[in-house]
C-alpha positions in Angstrom: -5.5 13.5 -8.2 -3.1 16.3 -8.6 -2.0 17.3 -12.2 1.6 19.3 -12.3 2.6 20.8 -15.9 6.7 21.9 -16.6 6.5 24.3 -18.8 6.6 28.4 -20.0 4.3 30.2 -22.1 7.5 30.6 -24.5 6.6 26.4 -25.3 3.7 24.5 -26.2 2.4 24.7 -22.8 -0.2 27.3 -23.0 -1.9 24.5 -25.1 -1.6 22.2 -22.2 -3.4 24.9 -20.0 -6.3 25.8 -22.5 -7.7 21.9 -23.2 -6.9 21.5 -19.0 -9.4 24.8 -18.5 -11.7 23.3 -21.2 -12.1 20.0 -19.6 -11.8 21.6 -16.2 -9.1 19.8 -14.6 -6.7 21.9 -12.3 -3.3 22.0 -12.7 -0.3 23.0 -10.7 2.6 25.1 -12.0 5.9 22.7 -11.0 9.5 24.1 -10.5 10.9 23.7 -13.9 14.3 22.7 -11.8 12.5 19.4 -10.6 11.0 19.0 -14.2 11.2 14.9 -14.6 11.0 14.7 -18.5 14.1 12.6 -19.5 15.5 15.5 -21.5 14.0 18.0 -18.9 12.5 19.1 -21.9 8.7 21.2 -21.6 5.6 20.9 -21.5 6.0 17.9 -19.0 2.7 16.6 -16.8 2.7 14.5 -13.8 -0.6 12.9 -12.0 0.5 12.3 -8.6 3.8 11.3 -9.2 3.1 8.2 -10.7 2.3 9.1 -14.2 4.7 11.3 -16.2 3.9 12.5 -19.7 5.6 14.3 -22.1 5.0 15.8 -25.5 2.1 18.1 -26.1 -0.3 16.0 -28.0 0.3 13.0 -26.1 0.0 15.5 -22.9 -3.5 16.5 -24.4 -4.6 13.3 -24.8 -3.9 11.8 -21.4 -6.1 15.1 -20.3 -9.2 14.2 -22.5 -8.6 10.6 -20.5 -8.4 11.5 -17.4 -11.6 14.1 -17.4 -13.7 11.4 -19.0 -12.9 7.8 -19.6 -16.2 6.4 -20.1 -18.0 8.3 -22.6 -16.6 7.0 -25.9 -18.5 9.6 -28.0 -17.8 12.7 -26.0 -14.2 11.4 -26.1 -14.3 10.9 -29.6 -14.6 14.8 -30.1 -12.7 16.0 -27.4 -9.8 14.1 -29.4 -10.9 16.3 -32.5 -10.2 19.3 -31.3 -7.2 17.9 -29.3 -5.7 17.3 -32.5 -6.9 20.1 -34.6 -5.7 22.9 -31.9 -2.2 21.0 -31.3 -1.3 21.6 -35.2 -3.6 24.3 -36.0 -2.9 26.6 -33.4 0.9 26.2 -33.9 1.5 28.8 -35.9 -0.8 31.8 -34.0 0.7 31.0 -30.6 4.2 30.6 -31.5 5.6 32.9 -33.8 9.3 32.1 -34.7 11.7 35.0 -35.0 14.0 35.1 -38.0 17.0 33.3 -35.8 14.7 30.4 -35.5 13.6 30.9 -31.7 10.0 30.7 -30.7 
């Protein structure tokens, strides 16, 4: 199944792109114009065009599904660190400047 992430490294994407690489899934880059998030807001992820998820963490967790759905304990600590690098590494990836922009 093809995974396609709409998003920038400016958002919350690069995220998306660390725990895909960690849980070796590819992904494709889409065109941010065709981006199907209601808002067209990013990071957005589609799986073949019948799944669309938005929002980083919930993005994260539908990755830690799809790479492995049967083994309850290795999912179990795959949504640790899911969790811990989505507000953890918040503040090291995205610095704010002092206008409020990311």
């Amino acid at each position: 199944m093809a995974l396609t992430l709409y998003g920038s490294q400016g958002s919350r994407s690069p995220l998306v792109n660390w725990a895909a690489n960690e849980l070796d899934l590819s992904l494709t880059m889409g065109d941010l114009s065709k981006n199907p998030h209601p808002f067209k807001q990013i990071p957005c992820l589609t799986d073949d065009n019948d799944v669309v998820v938005f929002e980083s963490g919930a993005i994260l967790n539908y990755l830690q599904l799809k790479a492995d759905e049967k083994n309850a304990k290795k999912s179990a600590a795959i949504t640790s660190w899911i969790s811990w690098a989505n507000a953890s590494l918040d503040p090291i990836c995205f610095l704010e400047t002092p206008d409020g922009k990311v």
